[in-house]
C-alpha positions, 0 to 999 in steps of 0.5 A: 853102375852099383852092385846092386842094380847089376844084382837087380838086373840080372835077377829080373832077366832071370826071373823074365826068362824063368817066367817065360818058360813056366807060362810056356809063352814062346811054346818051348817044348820041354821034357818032362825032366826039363819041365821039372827043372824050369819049375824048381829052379828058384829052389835049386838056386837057393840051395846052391847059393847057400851052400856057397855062401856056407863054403866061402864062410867055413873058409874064410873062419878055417884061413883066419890069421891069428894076431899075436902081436894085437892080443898083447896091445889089447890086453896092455891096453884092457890093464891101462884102463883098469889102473885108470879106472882105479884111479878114478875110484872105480872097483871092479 
């Protein structure tokens, strides 16, 4: 199965239970904390997936490899393509 339909699926199971509690279909008896919970769930969702994606990303960009040897071929071959370049007659 493809990532996708698992993301879709369970976002529809989710939304399916979370519309259930705030349409109070199945007669839950809630607190008034529970309550608030259930309702702002979409919201706190999206604060705890940004905050992961923001964490993953920060290590990700903190844990990058610095790649000497590939600066060097890039930049011998940056000085390649201008000598070409001049060849051709092209000023830069």
């Amino acid at each position: 199965m493809l990532k996708v339909l698992e993301w879709i699926i369970a976002g529809v199971l989710t939304l399916a239970v979370w519309l259930a509690a705030v349409l109070n279909v199945h007669s839950w008896k809630l607190s008034s904390f529970g309550t608030n919970v259930v309702l702002y769930f979409p919201v706190i969702a999206v604060l705890i997936f940004g905050l992961t994606s923001a964490a993953i990303i920060a290590y990700r960009v903190s844990t990058f490899r610095d790649c000497p040897d590939a600066a060097k071929e890039l930049q011998q071959e940056i000085e390649e393509a201008r000598a070409d370049l001049k060849r051709k007659g092209l000023r830069l």
